[in-house]
C-alpha positions, 0 to 999 in steps of 0.5 A: 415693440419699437417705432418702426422707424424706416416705414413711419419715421420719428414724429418731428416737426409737430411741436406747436408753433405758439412756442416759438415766433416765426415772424422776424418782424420786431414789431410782431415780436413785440406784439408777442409778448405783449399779449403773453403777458396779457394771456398769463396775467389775466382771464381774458379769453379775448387775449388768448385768442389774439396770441393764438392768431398772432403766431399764425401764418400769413395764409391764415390771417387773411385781410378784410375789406373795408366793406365787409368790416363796415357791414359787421361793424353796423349798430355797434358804432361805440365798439372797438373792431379787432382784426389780427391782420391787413385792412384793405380798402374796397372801392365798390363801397361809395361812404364809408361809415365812421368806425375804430378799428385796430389791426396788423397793418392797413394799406394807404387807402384804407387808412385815409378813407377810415380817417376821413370818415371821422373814425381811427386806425389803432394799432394792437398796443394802443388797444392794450392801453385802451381795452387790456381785456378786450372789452367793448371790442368785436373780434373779426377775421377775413374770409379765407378764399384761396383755390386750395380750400375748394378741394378739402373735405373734413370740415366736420369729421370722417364718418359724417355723411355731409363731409364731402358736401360740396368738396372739388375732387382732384381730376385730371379732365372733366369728361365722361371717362374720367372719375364717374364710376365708383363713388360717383353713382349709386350703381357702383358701391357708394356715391358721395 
């Protein structure tokens, strides 16, 4: 028995992208080998996780505002807040409290506010230089909020019955006729 290469094809494409580096950016390159270094050399789980992150793709690195990372960031003013991604400024938040914060980039507002406020903005070599393993940091993530997610089932696995918890399903319209028969009520098969 062969592959069956008309009906399911050659398995291409499915290589980890931690192999190669898609960005162009010779700073994020560079940031790269840093950590693969970092990741080889020592134990450090912190390290491993922020290669792994460095490769990902813009969709999945989100930014975090300044006011979700100040929330995160209460009683642990001598700690170090890591985010493998953009800081944004957030206007609705009047004080912003005095924090480090190292990051991918930071926009122009952000920056100034976070200064201001007597804290600093470092950048991922700095943060080798200053904690290599990663200790006294705290590792944060932006929320992932695209339209697309709404509509993804699986979270946990197929056969959990929470699986299709409050997952949007693909419908053409929203009215009577549309989508309500089986798999939507209990008298017709299942409803989920």
């Amino acid at each position: 028995m062969g592959i069956d290469l008309k009906a399911g094809g050659r398995r291409t494409g499915h290589k980890s992208s931690s192999k190669v580096i898609k960005s162009a950016n010779p700073y994020n390159r560079l940031l790269v080998k840093l950590y693969q270094f970092l990741a080889r050399r020592t134990d450090s789980a912190f390290c491993k996780t922020v290669l792994k992150r460095l490769h990902m793709s813009k969709v999945n690195s989100p930014p975090i505002g300044l006011y979700r990372l100040a929330k995160y960031m209460t009683n642990k003013e001598d700690k170090i807040a890591v985010i493998v991604g953009k800081v944004t400024d957030d206007v609705r938040m009047l004080e912003c409290p005095k924090m480090t914060v190292c990051a991918l980039g930071f926009t122009e507002t952000a920056r100034k506010r976070i200064v201001a406020a007597g804290g600093e903005c470092l950048t991922f070599d700095q943060l080798a230089l200053r904690a290599p393993k990663g200790s006294n940091t705290v590792l944060l993530r932006g929320p992932k909020s695209r339209a697309a997610l709404a509509y993804f089932g699986h979270s946990t696995s197929v056969t959990n019955p929470h699986t299709h918890d409050g997952v949007k399903p693909r419908v053409r319209s929203n009215g009577r006729k549309f989508e309500k028969a089986r798999g939507r009520r209990k008298s017709c098969g299942f409803k989920v």
